[in-house]
N, C-alpha and C positions, 0 to 999 in steps of 0.2 A: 118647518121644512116639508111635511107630509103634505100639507096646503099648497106648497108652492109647487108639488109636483101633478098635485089634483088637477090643478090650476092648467098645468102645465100639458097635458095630458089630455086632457078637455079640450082644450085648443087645438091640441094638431088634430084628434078625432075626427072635428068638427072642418078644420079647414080642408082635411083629407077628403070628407066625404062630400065637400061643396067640390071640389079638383075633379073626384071620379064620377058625380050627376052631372057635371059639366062635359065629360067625356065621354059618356053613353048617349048626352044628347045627340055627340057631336057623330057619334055613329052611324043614322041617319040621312046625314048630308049624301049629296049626290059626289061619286067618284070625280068626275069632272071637275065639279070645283075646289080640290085639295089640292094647297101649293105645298109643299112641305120642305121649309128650311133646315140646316145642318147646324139643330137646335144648342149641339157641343160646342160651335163657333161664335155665337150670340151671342154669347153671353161676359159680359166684364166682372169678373170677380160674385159671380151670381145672383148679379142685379142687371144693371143695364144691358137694352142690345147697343152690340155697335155696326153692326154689320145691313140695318136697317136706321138711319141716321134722322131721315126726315118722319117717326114715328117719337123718336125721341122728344118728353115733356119737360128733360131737367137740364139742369144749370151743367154742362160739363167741358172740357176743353182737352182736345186734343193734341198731343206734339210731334210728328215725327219724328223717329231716333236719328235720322239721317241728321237731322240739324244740331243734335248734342255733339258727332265728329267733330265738327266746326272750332271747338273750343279743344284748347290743350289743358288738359286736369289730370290731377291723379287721384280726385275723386269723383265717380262720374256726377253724383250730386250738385257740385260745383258749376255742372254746365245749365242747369234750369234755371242757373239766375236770369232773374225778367222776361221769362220765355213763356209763363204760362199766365194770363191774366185772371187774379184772383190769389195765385198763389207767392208769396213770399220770403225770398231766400237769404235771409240774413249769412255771410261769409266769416267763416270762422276762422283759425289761423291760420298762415301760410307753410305752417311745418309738413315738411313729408311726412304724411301716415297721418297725424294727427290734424285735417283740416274738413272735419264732416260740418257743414252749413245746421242752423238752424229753420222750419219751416212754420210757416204762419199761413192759414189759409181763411181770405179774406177780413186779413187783420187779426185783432183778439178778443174775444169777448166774454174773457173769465180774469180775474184776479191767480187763479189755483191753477190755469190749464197754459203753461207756458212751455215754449217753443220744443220741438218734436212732439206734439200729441197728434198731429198729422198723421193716419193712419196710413202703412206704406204695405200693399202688398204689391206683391210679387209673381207673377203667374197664375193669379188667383185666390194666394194664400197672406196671411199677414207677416210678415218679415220686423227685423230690427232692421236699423238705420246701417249695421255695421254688413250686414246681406247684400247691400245695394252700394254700396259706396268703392266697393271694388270690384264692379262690373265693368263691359267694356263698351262705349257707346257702339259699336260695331254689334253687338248683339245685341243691341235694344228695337224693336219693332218697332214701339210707340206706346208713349207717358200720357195716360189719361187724368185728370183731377175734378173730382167730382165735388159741387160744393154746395145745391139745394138738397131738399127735402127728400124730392123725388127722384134723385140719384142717392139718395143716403138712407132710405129709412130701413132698407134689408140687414143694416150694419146695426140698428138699436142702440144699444145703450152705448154704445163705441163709434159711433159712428158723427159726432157734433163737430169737430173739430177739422173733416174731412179724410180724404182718401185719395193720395197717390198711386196709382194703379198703373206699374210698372210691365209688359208685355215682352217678351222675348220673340227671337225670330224663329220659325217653324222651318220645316219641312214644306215642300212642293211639290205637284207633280211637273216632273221639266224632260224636255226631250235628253238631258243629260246632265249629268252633275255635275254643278255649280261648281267650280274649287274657287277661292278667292285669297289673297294674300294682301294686307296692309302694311304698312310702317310707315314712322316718323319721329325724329329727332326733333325737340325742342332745344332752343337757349332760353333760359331765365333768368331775368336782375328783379332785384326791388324795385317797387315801384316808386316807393320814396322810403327815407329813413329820418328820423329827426335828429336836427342842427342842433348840438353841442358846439360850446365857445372853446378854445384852446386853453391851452394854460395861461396864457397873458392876461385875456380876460376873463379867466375864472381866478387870479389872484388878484386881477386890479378889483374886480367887483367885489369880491368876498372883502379886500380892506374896507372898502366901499359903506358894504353891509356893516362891519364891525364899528367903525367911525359911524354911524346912525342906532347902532345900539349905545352908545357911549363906552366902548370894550377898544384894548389900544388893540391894533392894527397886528395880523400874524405875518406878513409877508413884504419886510425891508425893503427889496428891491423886485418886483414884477417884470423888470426888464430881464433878467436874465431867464427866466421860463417863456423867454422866446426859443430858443436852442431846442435842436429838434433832437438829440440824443446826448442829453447832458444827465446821467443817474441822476444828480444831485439837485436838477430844479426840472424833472420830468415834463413832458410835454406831448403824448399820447393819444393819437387818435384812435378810441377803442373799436371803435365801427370798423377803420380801415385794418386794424391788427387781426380782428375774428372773423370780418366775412367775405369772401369773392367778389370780385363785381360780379358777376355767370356762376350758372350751374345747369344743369342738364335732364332735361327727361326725354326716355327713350320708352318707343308703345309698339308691340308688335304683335299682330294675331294671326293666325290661320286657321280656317275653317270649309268647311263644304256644305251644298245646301241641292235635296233633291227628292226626288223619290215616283213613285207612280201608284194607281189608285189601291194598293192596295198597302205601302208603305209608304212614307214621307218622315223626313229627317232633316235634323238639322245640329250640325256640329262644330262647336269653336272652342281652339286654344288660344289664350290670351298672355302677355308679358308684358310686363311693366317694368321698369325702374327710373327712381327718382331720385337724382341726389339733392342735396341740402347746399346752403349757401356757407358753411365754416369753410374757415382757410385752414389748410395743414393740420386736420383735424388729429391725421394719424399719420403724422411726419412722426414721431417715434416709433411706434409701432402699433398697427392693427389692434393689439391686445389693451393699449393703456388710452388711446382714445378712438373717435369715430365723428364721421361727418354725422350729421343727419341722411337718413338712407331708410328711401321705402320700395320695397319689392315686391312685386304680385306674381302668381302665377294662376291662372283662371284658366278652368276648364268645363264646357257647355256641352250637353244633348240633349236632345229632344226628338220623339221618336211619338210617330202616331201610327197605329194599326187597327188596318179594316179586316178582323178576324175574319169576320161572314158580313154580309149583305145586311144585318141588323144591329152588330157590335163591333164598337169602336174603344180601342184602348189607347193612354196617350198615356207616357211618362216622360219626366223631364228631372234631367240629376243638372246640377250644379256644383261644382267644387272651385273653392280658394281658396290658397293659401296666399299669409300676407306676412312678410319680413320689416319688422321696425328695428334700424337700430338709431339709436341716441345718447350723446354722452351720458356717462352715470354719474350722479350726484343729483343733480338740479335738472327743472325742467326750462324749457325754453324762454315762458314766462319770466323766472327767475332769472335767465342769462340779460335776456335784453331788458328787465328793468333793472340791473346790475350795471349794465355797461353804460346804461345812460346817466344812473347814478354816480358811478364815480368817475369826480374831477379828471382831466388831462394830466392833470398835476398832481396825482396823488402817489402814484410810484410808479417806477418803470416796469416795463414787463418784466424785465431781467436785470438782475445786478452785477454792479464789474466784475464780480467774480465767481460770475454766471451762475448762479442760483436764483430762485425765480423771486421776482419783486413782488411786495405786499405790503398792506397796513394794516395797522394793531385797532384801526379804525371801521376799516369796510371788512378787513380780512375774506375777500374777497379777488382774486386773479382770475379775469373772465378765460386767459390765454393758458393758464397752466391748469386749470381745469377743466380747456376742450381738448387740452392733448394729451392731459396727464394723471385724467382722474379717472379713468375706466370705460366701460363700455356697458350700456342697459338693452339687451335685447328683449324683442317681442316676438314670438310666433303665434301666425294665427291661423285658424283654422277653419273653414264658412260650409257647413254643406246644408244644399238642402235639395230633398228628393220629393216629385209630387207625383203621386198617379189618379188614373181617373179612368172610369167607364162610359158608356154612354147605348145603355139595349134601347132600340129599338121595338116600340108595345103597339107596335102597328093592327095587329091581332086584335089586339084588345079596342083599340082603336084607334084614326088615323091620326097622327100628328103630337102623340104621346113617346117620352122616353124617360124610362128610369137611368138617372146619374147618380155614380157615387165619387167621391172622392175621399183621400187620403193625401197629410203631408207631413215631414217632419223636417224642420232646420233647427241649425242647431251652430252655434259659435263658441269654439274655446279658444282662449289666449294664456299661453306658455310663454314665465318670463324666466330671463337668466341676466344675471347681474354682474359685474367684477369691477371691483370699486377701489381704488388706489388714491392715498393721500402724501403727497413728497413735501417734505418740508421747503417752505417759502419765508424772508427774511424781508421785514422794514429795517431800512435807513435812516439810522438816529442822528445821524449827523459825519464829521472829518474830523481826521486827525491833523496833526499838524505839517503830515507831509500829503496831504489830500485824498488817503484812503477812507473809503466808509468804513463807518461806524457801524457796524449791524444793533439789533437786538437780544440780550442775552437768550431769549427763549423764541423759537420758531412760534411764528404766527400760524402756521399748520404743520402738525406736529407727523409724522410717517406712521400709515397703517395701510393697512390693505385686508380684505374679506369677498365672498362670494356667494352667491344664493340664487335656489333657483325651484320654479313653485309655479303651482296654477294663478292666473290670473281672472282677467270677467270671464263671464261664460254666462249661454242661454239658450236655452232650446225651446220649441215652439211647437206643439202636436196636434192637427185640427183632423177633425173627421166631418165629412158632409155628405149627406145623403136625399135626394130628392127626385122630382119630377119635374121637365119641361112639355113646355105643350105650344103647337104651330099649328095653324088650320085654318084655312080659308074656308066661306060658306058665303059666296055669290059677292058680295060687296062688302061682306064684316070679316074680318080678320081678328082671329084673337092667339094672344100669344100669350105666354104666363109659364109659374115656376113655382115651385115650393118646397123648401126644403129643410130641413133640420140638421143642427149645426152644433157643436161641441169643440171648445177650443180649450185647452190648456198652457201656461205658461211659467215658465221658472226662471232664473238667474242667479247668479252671486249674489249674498248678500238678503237674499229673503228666504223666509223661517217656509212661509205656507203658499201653495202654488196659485197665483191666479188663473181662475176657472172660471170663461161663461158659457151658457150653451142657449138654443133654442129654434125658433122657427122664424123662419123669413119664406116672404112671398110676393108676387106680383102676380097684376092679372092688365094686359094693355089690349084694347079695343081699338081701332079703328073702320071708318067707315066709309067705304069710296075712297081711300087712302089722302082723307081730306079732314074728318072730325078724329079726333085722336081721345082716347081717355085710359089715363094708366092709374092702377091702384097700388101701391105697395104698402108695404108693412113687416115691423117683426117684434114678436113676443119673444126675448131676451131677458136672461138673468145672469148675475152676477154672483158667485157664494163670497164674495165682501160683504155681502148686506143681514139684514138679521131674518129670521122665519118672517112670512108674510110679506116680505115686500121684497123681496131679491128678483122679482121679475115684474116686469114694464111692459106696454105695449106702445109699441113706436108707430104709427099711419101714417100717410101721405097719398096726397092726391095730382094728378098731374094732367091737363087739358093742353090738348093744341089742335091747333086750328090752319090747316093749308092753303091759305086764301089766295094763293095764285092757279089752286085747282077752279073755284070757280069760275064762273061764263064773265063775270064782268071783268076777268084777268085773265083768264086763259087767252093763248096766244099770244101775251101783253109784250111787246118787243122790247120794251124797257125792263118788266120786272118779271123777271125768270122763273124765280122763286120765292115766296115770301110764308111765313110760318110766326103764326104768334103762339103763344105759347104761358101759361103760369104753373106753380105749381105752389101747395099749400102741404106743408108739414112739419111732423116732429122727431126729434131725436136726442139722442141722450150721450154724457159722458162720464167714464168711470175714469178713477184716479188714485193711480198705485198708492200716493204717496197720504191718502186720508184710506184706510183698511178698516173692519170691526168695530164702526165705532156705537154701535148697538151693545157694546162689551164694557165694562169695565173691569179696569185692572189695579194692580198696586203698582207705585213707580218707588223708584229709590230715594231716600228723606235723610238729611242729618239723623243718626244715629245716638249713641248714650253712650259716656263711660264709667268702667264697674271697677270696683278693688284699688286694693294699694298699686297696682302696676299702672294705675292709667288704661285700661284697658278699651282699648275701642268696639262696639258692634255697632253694624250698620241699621240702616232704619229704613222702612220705608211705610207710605200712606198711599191711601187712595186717591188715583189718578181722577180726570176731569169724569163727570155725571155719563150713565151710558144716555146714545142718542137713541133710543127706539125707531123714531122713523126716520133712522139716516137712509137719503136716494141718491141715486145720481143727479149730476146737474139735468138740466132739460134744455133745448135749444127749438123754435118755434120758431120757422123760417117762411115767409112770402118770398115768393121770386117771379115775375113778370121779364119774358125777356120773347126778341126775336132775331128769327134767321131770314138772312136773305141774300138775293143774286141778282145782280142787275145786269143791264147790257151784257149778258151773259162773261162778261169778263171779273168785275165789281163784284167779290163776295164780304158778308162781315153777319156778324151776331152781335147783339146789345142784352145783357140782362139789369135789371135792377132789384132789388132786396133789401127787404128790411128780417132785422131776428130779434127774438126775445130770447135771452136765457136766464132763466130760471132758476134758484135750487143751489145756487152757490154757497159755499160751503166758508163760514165764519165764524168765530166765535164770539158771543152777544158779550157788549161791552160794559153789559152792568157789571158794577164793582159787586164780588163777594166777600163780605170780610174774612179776615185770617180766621177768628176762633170758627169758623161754619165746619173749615176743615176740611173744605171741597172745591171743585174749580167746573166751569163751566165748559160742555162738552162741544164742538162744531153743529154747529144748525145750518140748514138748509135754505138761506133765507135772505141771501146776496139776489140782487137783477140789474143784469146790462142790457142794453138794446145796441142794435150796429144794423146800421145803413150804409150802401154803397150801389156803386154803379160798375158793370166793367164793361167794356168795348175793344171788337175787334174788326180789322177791316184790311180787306189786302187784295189788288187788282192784278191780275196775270193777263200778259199778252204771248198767246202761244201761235200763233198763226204764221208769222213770219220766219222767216230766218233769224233776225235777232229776235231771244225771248226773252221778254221780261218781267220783272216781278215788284214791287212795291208795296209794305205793308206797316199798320201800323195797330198799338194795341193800349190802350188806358184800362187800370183800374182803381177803385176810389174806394174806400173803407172805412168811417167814423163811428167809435163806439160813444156809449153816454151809460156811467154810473146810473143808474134808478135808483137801490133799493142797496144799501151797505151799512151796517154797525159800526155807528164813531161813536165816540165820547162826546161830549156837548163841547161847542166851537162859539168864543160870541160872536166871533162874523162869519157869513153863510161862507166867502171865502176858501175859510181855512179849511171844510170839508172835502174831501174828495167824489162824495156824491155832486152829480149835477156837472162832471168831466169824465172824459175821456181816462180808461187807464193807462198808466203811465205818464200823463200828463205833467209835463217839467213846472214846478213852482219854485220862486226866491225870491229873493231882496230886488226890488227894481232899483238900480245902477243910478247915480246922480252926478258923479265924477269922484275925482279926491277931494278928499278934508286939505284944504290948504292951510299957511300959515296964519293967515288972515281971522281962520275958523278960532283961533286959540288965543288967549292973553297970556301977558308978559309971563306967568306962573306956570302956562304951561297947560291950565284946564279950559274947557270949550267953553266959546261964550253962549250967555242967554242966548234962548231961540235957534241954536244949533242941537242938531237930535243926537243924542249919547247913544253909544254901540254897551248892548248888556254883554258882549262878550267879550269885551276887554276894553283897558283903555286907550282909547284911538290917541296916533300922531298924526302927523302932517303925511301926506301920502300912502296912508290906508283909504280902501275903499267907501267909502259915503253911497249909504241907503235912504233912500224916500221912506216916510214915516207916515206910515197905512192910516193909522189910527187917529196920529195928532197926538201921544201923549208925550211925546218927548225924546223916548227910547226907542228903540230897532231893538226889536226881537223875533221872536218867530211868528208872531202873530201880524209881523207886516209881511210874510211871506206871501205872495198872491201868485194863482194862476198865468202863467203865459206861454206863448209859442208852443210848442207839440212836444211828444214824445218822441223815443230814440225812433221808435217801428216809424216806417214813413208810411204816411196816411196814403199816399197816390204813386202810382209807378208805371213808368212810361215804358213803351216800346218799339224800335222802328227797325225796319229789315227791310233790305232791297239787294237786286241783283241779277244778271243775266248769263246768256246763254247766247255765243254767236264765235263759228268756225272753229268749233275745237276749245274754245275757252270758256271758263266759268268764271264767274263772281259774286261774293255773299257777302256781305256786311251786316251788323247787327249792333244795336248800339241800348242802353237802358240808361233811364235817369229814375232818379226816387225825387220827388215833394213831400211837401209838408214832414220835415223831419229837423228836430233838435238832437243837438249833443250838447255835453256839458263835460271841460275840460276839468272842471274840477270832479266829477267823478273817470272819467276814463282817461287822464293825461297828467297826473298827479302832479308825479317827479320834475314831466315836463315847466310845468308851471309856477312851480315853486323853488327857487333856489334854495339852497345854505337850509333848508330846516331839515332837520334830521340828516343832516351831510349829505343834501342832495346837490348835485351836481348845477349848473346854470347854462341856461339853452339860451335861441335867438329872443325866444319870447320874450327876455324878461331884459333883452338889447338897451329899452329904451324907458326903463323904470322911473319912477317919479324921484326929482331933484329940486330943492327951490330954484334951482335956474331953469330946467326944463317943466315946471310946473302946469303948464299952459299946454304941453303937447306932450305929459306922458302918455306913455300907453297900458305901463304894468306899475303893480303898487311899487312902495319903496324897497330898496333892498332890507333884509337882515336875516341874521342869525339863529332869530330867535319865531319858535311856532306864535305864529298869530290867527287867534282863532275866527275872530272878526272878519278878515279876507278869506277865511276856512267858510265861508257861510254860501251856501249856492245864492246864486242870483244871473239876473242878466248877463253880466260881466263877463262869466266863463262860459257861457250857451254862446253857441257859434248856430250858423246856419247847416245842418248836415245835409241838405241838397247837391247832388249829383248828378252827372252825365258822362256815363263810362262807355265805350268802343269795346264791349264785351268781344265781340270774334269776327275780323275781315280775314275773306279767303278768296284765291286766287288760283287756277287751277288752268289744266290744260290735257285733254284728251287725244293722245296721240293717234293719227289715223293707222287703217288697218291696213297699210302696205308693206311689203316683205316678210318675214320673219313675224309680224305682228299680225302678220292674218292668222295666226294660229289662237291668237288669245282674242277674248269675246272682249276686251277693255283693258285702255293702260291709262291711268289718269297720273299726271305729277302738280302736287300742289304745295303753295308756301298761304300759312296763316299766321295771324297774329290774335292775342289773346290780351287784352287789358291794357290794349299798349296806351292808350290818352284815357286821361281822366280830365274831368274840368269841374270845378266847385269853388268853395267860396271862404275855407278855411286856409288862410296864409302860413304858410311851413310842415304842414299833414297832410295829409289825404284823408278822405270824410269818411270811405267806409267804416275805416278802423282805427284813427285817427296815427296811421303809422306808428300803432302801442304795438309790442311783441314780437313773436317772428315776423317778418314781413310779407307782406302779401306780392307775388312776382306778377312779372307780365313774359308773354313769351312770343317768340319766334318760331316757325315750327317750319320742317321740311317734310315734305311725305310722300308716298305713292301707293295707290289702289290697284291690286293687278285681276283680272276676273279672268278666268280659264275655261 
């Protein structure tokens, strides 16, 4: 530890006293040539400028907040899908409160670092996901995403996986303050839900099933669960019993925005609410159920003060609070794989003599426990306050300021419970005058309880302290920073705090505002790691080049602007979920027992070998990209990149035997590499009365296993090194086993290949046999098609401007993307096993009369593990093209009563409303599993004062 501080110590020294020889030189220079930028504004999260774009070396992409309103969410998260290229927004479920997106930036290039390690700050500072997910796009400035080297290396060991870099709106100086006023009501349905059969054909096919297992038949007559309210042969559309067609979200804020050179401010109150799709959630009462219901209420300031002529102080508070409530008992998850699960025909909601309908089977009633089983609330609570300095050391010399900063957020969630169980009755059959029969003992027996207690929680404390530097000296320009950093972080659920701190810096040169050269770097540590190696040094380099400054383009009427541009470097990532592993510990072991009583004591042995030089992963990134502007209308940027990462964390697969009495600790010693491309380009015609806009954006991302610990494979195949992670492998698909495949007894003939996991019928699936030894097993599993993450993602926006009217459309597609129904559509896909319910899919199952054009195995009753085996079969295409957000808008002119107000805008949008893809009866995002993902309607108006 004392090394790591030596270490530590030495370094900023040294980097100090190169900053201040650099600033005495600069003292010097002639008054004349010092420009001096308002060095507190330049800076992004205490790396990048933005405020100087074309000195810019690295990979970065900017959004403005204006285009996130576009979309109706009630998470703001929600609205970056396909918006920023490079970054990717996997959608999460569609329940109020609970639908925060996952993020992937430029794909994945770790086995250990899966979805949110996306680094997300927030005005500068590093935030959790649940910080940002209840903001309001109305106070978002603009979403930056940083994804090379040389936008990353001030971030160190934390920094590989990227940096969302979130901006709020400021203060101004304005002849008058801003007041401004929003709102808009949305409608929302599902987008799709999946097709369950009725009761007719889920009893004619369940005989069906039972008749192919040789079991006689459960259901006499099928005809009579045609009746659509018969107790006695139920018939149940659950979908239509629990959810609305419609539900609602309402978003309303107000805020002001102004200030003059010596104050500027900016202030917003935000409201939200969003209902859920249950029907009659709390038709008894408020107290024993609830819809789903998510409420915000957001409150923003920001506040910048020019004390004196050389200090500037800026604070920014944040506060939200966020209301979850959701039935109690179960989670949504559970509701809707429940409801797909059980038959139409399993019981009625309610029995003739109205008590609620059940089975001693599913013991399950989706409808009496949205109304009748409690309510689960959530309160939450978001703050987070930043402040910050900025003296002016002009004195000292020109174009120097000492910065400090300070932040803390902080998130807890308060839950309260009340959980009611009311007894629910199966019908065992009739009497002889046609009364049901109930069951002697209730299938849910009466209780009730209530509880109420802390929930997650995390708070986040950073302190940063440093110096900026601006200065001109005749045609060199240098800019630069440095500063020292200490972060802390805690949560529910963890013993010891994660702690890193260190030094980050940059130094950017240019020349004739045409040779660019920027240096970055940071010495960062970690206390996860053991003495001696808890600190790293991160570098990056960044070149560019203005080549439309030169003589043989300047003037060029074609090209405007042109900027090439590389950057070379490294950076690292830490990972909550591998801690200490330089430690070893004792775990818990089978135990012994003593005496006549049997007595038990516990036991435990030494956990896996300590790792000494466990590090963080390493990420070693090329990026080659350029900017450019044509026919002064024609803008777009191109980057290309390749990465190495390094350092991944596995545990070696040599076998140790049992007596050693020891287990092998994570080594650092996984490599992927990931190549891609992204592109943007988008053409504005302002000149006219109609203006407009056209734009479009690609990004491409391929990773490749190098370097992974398997056990020995005899075909290269079966290894996952030398693919992509997540790469989809199975049985490649050949059709059914027909009757033809089997002799009179019943077993397959010669030269037909045997399934090791069971013994195949007529209408189970048939595998290709990799090998040639006869058998299907897992060793004819092979590589194909792609993983769930989609490799490419598309993006296209257009829109104008002409007499009072607006229009925006927005649309994303994903490529190169696989699902596989048999892991995320289980239920869907498998009738009758485990008393699952029977969908459209399984309409047209394999019969010797339909043999030739089934399309799903045979029915039955019975698990079969053989069709349980991933393969081609259940991988669909997960390719899409979604109409993420058109809007349509209209600016009323400034005549009568409206010349008082500086703007009235009224607009109607649409959110998700067409999907097109290539899975028949789902939708590909999600393949319509769980709550449902909605589309919307939305009504609204902008008032500006």
């Amino acid at each position: 530890m004392k090394k790591d501080y030596k270490n530590f110590l030495a370094w900023m020294l040294a980097f100090c006293s190169f900053s201040a020889a650099n600033a005495q030189t600069a003292v010097t220079a002639p008054a004349d040539t010092i420009k001096k930028a308002s060095s507190y504004k330049d800076f992004v999260d205490g790396g990048l400028r933005i405020d100087k774009a074309w000195r810019n070396t690295g990979a970065v992409f900017t959004l403005s907040g204006e285009d996130l309103t576009r979309m109706t969410s009630g998470n703001l998260l929600n609205t970056l899908q396909g918006r920023i290229p490079g970054l990717t927004v996997v959608t999460g479920s569609g329940e109020p409160g609970y639908d925060n997106p996952t993020f992937y930036m430029r794909g994945v290039s770790s086995w250990n670092l899966q979805g949110n390690q996306v680094l997300i700050y927030l005005d500068g500072f590093q935030v959790d996901m649940g910080a940002i997910s209840g903001l309001s796009a109305y106070e978002i400035e603009s979403v930056t995403l940083l994804k090379d080297a040389a936008a990353l290396a001030v971030y160190g060991l934390e920094g590989g996986s990227g940096v969302l870099s979130i901006r709020t709106k400021k203060g101004a100086v304005l002849n008058k303050t801003q007041v401004f006023v929003n709102g808009k009501y949305g409608i929302l349905s599902p987008i799709d839900l999946p097709k369950v059969m009725d009761a007719y054909g889920y009893t004619t096919n369940y005989n069906n099933a039972l008749t192919n297992d040789g079991l006689p038949i459960k259901y006499a007559n099928p005809e009579l669960y045609k009746a659509a309210n018969d107790p006695f042969h139920p018939n149940v559309n659950w979908y239509d019993e629990l959810l609305k067609k419609t539900s609602a979200i309402q978003d309303y804020n107000f805020g002001f925005r102004g200030g003059n050179n010596t104050a500027k401010f900016f202030v917003l109150m935000n409201y939200t609410n969003f209902e859920g799709l249950y029907k009659n959630a709390d038709i008894i009462d408020k107290d024993f159920g609830t819809n789903a219901k998510y409420t915000k209420l957001n409150l923003r300031a920001n506040i910048e003060l020019q004390l004196n002529k050389n200090l500037v102080v800026t604070a920014n508070i944040s506060g939200i609070t966020e209301d979850r409530n959701t039935p109690s008992g179960f989670t949504a998850d559970q509701l809707f794989n429940n409801i797909m699960a059980i038959p139409a025909a399993a019981f009625p909601v309610k029995n003739p003599n109205g008590t609620w309908g059940n089975s001693s089977v599913y013991k399950f009633n989706p409808i009496q426990l949205l109304q009748q089983n409690g309510v689960y609330q959530s309160h939450t609570r978001n703050l987070q306050t930043n402040f910050s300095f900025v003296q002016k050391l002009d004195k000292l010399t020109k174009g120097l300021d000492l910065k400090g900063e300070v932040s803390f957020a902080n998130q807890y969630v308060g839950i309260y419970q009340k959980q009611f169980s009311v007894n629910s009755y199966e019908i065992t059959g009739q009497d002889a005058q046609g009364n049901a029969i109930y069951g002697s003992t209730p299938v849910t027996p009466i209780s009730q309880s209530s509880s109420d207690g802390g929930g997650a929680h995390w708070n986040r404390t950073t302190v940063r302290m440093g110096f900026d530097y601006d200065r001109t000296f005749g045609k060199s320009t240098f800019t630069g920073m440095i500063q020292a950093r200490r972060q802390g972080y805690t949560h529910d659920g963890i013993v010891y705090q994660v702690r890193t701190q260190g030094i980050a810096g940059n130094v950017t040169y240019d020349y004739d505002k045409k040779y660019i050269v920027d240096l970055s770097g940071s010495y960062s540590g970690s206390a996860d790691f053991g003495p001696g190696h808890r600190y790293g040094w991160f570098p990056a380099v960044g070149l560019g080049w203005i080549a439309s400054k030169e003589d043989f383009l300047k003037d060029n009427s074609t090209i405007n602007f042109l900027k090439v541009r590389a950057s070379y470097g490294t950076v690292g990532n830490i990972n909550e979920a591998y801690r200490f592993l330089y430690q070893q510990f004792a775990v818990g072991a089978p135990g012994w027992i003593t005496g006549t009583g049997n007595t038990g004591h516990g036991g435990l042995t030494e956990g896996p070998f300590a790792n000494l030089d466990f590090a963080w992963e390493k990420k070693t990134t090329l990026n080659v990209g350029l900017d450019f502007t044509l026919w002064k209308n024609l803008s777009g940027t191109l980057d290309v990149f390749t990465e190495k990462r390094t350092g991944i964390l596995e545990v070696p697969t040599a076998s140790v035997p049992d007596y050693t009495g020891f287990n092998l600790q994570y080594a650092n010693t996984g490599e992927v590499h990931n190549k891609g491309l992204e592109a943007s380009l988008k053409y504005e015609q302002n000149d006219n009365k109609f203006k407009y806009y056209v734009g479009g954006s690609f990004a491409y991302a391929r990773n490749k296993i190098v370097k992974r610990s398997e056990n020995p494979q005899p075909y290269s195949y079966l290894y996952t090194q030398g693919y992509p992670i997540g790469q989809m492998k199975g049985l490649v698909y050949t059709g059914f086993y027909q009757q033809s495949d089997f002799d009179a007894n019943g077993n397959l003939k010669p030269g037909i290949a045997a399934s090791s996991y069971t013994n195949v019928k007529p209408g189970d699936l048939k595998f290709k046999d990799q090998d040639g030894n006869g058998i299907i097993n897992d060793y004819d599993k092979v590589p194909m098609k792609y993983s769930v993450l989609p490799e490419i993602t598309l993006g296209f926006n257009l829109g104008f401007k002409y007499a009072g009217f607006d229009f925006d459309a927005y649309l994303q597609g994903v490529l190169h993307r696989t699902v596989s129904l048999l892991n995320s559509a289980y239920t869907y896909t498998h009738p009758f096993v485990f008393n699952n319910n029977i969908s459209e899919f399984s309409a047209n199952s394999w019969t010797p009369q339909n043999a030739a054009t089934a399309t799903s195995p045979r029915l039955s009753t019975l698990a079969n593990p053989n069709n349980d085996q991933q393969s081609d079969f259940w991988m669909r295409n997960g390719n899409f093209l979604k109409l993420r957000s058109v809007e349509l808008g209209y600016t009323l002119p400034q005549r009568g009563f409206l010349r008082k107000l500086d703007a009235v805008r009224v607009f109607v949008n649409g959110t998700n409303l067409f999907t097109w893809d290539k899975i028949e009866g789902l939708e590909a995002e999600r393949l319509s599993m769980g709550y449902p993902l909605v589309k919307a309607v939305t009504f609204g108006m902008k008032v500006k004062l």
